[in-house]
N, C-alpha and C positions, 0 to 999 in steps of 0.2 A: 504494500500500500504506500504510496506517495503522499507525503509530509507536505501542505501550501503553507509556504513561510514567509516570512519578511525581516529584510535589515533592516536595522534603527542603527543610521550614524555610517554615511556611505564614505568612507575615509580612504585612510592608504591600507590599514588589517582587512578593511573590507575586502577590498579591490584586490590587493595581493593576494588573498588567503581564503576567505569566503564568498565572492563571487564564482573563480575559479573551480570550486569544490563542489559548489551546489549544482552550478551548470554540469557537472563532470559525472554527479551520483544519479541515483533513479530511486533513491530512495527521499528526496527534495524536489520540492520544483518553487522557486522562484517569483511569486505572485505581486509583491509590491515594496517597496522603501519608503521610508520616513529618517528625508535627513534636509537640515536647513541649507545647506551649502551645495548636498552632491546629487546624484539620480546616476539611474541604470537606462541608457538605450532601452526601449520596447518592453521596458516594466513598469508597472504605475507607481508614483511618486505622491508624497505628501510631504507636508514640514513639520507635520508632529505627528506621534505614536496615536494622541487621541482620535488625529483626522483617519489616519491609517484602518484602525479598528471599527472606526464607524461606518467606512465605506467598504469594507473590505468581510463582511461577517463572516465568509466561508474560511477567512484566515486560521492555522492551527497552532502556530508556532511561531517565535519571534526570536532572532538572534541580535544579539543587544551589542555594537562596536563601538558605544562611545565613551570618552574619559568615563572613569570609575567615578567622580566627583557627582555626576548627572545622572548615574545610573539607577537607583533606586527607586525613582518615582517612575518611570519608564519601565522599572518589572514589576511593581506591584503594581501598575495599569494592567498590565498584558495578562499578570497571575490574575485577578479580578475579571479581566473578561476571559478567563478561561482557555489561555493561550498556554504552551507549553513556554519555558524560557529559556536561550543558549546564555550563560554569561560569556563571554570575551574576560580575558584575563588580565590585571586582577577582577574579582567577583565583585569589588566594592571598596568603595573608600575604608571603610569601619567593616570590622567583625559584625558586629552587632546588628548594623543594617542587613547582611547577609543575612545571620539568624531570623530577623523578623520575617525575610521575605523564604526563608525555606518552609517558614513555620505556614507562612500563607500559602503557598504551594501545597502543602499537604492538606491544609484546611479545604483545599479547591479542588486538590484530586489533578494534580498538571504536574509534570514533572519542570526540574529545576536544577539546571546544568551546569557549575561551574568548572569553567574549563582550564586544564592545563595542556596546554599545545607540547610543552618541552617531553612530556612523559610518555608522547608517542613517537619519537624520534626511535630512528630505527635501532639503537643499540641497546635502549632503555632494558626493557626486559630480557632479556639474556644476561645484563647485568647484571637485575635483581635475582634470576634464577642462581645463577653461579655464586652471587654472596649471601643467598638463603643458608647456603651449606659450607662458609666461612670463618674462621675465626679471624675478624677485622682488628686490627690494631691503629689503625688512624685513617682520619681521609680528610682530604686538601680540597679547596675547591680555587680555581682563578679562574673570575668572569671579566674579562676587561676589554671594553672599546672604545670608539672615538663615538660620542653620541653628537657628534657635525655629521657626522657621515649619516648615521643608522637612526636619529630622531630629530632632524632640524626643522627649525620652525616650530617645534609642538610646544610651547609653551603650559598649559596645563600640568605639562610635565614635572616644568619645576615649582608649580602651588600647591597651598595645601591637600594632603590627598591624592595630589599624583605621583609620590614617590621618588621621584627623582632615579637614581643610580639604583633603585631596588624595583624597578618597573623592567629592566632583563632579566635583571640579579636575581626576582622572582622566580624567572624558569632553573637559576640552579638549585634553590631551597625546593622546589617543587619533583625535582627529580631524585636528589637527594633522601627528603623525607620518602620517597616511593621507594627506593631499592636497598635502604640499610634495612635488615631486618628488627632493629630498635626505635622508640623513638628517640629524640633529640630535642634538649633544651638551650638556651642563650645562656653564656654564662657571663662574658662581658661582652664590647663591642664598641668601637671608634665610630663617630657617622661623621664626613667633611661636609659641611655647610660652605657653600660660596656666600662674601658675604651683601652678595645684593639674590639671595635666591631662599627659595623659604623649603627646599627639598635637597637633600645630599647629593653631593656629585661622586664621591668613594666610600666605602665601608669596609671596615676589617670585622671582623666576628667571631668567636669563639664560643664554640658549639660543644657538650660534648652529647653520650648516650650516654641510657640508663646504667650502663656497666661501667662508664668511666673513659669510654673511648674518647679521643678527642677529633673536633674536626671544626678546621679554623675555613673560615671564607676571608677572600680576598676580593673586592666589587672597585671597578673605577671606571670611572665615563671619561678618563680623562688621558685615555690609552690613544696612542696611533699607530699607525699600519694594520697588519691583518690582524682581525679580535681572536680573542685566548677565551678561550670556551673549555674549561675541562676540569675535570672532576679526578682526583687518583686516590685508589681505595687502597691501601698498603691491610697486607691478611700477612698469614703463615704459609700461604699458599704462593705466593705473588704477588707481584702490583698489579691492579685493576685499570685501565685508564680508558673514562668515555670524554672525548674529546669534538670537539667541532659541535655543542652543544646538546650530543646525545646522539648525534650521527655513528660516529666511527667509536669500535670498542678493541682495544685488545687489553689480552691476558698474558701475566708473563712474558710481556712481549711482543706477542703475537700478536697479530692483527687476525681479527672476527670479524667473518662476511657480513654484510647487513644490506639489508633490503633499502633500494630508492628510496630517499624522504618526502614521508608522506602523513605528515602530520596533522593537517586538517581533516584528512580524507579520516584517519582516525578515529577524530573527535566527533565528526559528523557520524559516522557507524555506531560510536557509542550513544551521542542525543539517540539516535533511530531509534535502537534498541532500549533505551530507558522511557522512552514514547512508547513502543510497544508493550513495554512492562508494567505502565503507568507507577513508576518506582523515579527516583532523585538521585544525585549524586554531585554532592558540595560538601567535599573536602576541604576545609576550610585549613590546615598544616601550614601550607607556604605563607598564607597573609597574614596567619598567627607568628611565625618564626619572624614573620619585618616589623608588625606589633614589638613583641617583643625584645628586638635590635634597637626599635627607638624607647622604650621603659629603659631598657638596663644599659644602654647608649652615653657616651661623653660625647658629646653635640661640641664638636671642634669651626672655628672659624678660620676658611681659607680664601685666596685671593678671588674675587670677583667673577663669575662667568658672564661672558659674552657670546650671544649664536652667532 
């Protein structure tokens, strides 16, 4: 059965990532957008979620692409008329706001998708399979790029609730939490504030597990050339390394085949089947772990940023 959905918030994750995917699956089809700025060729357009719903009632499902700041009142419209919801990641500015709106979702019988794009990079699981059966002794993470290159212009970015340097840095807590077999808590944590910008441009962190392991993050938007995406799980076994953001995995070395990236295609397989199950799934771990970075965080002031 095919899914009639609509984006809210026709951006560049739109366009890159979920246009692409919907046109590509048979399990979507594409029926209308609401976004103040962009439209889709030969699909219906509106500038708000409320015109959207109103004209559109055979709509079933709503995938939500814009800043996390905006987003809550835009799912609990869609949960209220009885839409299923994709979040785009982060899920939300606040914990909290998430909670409310999972808790409506279930009150309404809609499923409610917070998504993590990183987790379905092709290396991801065979990772977690292999350190299921591990004795880990530490893990590293470096996320670091030039955000001129990979986020210019987006301002939201650097205000309240957009994160800043923890809007990538996301996908590595997100894949992280997925593949150690323990959880993990902050135990301290540096965040750089530029000092005309109200969201961190680098992050250092120190994480351990429940056992005592330790695993430190390195995050900086302040990196140039090629971006450093890579996670390395040091066992008794060997070192682990998922590298190029969950792409490429080797073991001991070696380098592990991995399937074309195909990350949205993914996510969207999973919404299907969580629609079909009429069931949820908002994991809420990654926005709890940057929560938490900025509670137990020294809020340092560094030079200015300029786009």
């Amino acid at each position: 059965m095919t899914v009639r959905i609509g984006i809210v918030g026709v951006g560049k994750i739109a366009r890159d990532q979920h246009l692409p995917v919907i046109a590509a699956t048979t399990e979507f089809e594409l029926v209308a957008t609401a976004s103040r700025h962009g439209s889709v060729d030969g699909v219906r357009s509106y500038r708000t979620i409320e015109a959207m719903l109103d004209a559109e009632p055979t709509l079933e499902a709503v995938a939500l692409c814009q800043p996390p700041q905006v987003r809550f009142d835009t799912a609990r419209a869609a949960i209220l008329a009885g839409k299923h919801v994709f979040l785009e990641k982060p899920p939300g500015a606040t914990l909290s706001e998430v909670d409310v709106l999972g808790e409506l979702a279930r009150a309404r019988r809609v499923t409610l998708f917070a998504s993590w794009h990183s987790r379905e990079a092709s290396g991801v699981a065979a990772a977690r399979d292999w350190l299921a059966r591990r004795a880990i002794r530490s893990v590293r993470v470096e996320w670091k790029e030039d955000v001129r290159y990979w986020h210019p212009g987006q301002a939201w970015i650097w205000e309240p609730g957009g994160l800043g340097v923890f809007d990538p840095g996301i996908n590595a807590l997100s894949i992280i939490s997925h593949i150690l077999p323990r959880p993990i808590f902050v135990e301290t944590a540096c965040l750089s504030f530029p000092a005309n910008r109200s969201a961190p441009i680098a992050a250092e962190i120190s994480f351990r597990d429940t056992e005592g392991i330790p695993v430190s993050v390195e995050l900086d938007w302040r990196s140039t050339g090629p971006p450093i995406w890579d996670i390395r799980v040091e066992t008794a076994d060997g070192p682990l390394l998922l590298s190029q953001g969950g792409g490429e995995l080797a073991i001991a070395g070696e380098p592990r085949k991995t399937a074309p990236e195909a990350e949205y295609r993914g996510l969207y397989r999973r919404f299907a089947a969580l629609i079909a199950a009429r069931t949820s799934d908002v994991d809420l771990a990654p926005l709890r772990h940057v929560a938490d970075a900025f509670l137990r965080g020294d809020h340092r002031t560094v030079e200015p940023f300029e786009d």
